[in-house]
Structures are given as C-alpha cells and as structure tokens.
N, C-alpha and C positions, 0 to 999 in steps of 0.2 A: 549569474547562471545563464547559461546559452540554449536556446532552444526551448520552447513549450511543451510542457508534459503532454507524453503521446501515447502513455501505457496507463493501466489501474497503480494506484500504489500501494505498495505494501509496508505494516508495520508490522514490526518487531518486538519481541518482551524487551529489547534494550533501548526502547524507545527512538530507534531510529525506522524514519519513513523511508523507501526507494522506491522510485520511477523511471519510468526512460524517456528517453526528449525527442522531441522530430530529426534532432540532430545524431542521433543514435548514440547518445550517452547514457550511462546510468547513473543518476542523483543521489546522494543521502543526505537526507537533511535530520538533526538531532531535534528531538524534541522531550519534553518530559511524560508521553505516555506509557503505559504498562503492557502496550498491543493492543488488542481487539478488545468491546466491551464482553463482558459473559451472558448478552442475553443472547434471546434464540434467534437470531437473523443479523448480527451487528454490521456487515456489508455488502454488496453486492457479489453474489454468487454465493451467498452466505460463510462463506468462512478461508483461511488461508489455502483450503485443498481445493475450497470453489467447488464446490459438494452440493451446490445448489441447482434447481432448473434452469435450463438453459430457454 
C-alpha cells in the first residue's frame, strides 16, 4: 500500500473498508464486516450520511 490513510474510512454492507491516502488514492481493503454496528452513535459523525454535530 502506498501512502498513509488521509481521509475517514468508510464501510460497506460488503464488507469492504475505503479511504484515501496522502498519495491521492483510494483503497479497498476486504474484510468480513457487515458495515456499521446498529447502535446509536457507531462512528464519527454518527453514521454513513455524517448526520452528526459537527
């Protein structure tokens, strides 16, 4: 992998992660999650739309 993640990542219900690198790429790395957990705050900005306080 080239470059140090330089963006938030995002998961996927296909369980693939993506971020973007200093280098200005975008990553996908697989992994076996199902996305987000279903509580009420599971990431920063609270959720994939980022619906949370700023």
């Amino acid at each position: 992998m080239s470059g140090l993640p330089k963006s938030c990542s995002r998961i996927f219900l296909n369980g693939i992660i993506y971020f973007g690198t200093n280098h200005g790429k975008i990553v996908a790395v697989n992994c076996s999650s199902n996305g987000l957990d279903g509580g009420p705050w599971p990431k920063y900005k609270r959720d994939n739309f980022n619906s949370g306080r700023q």
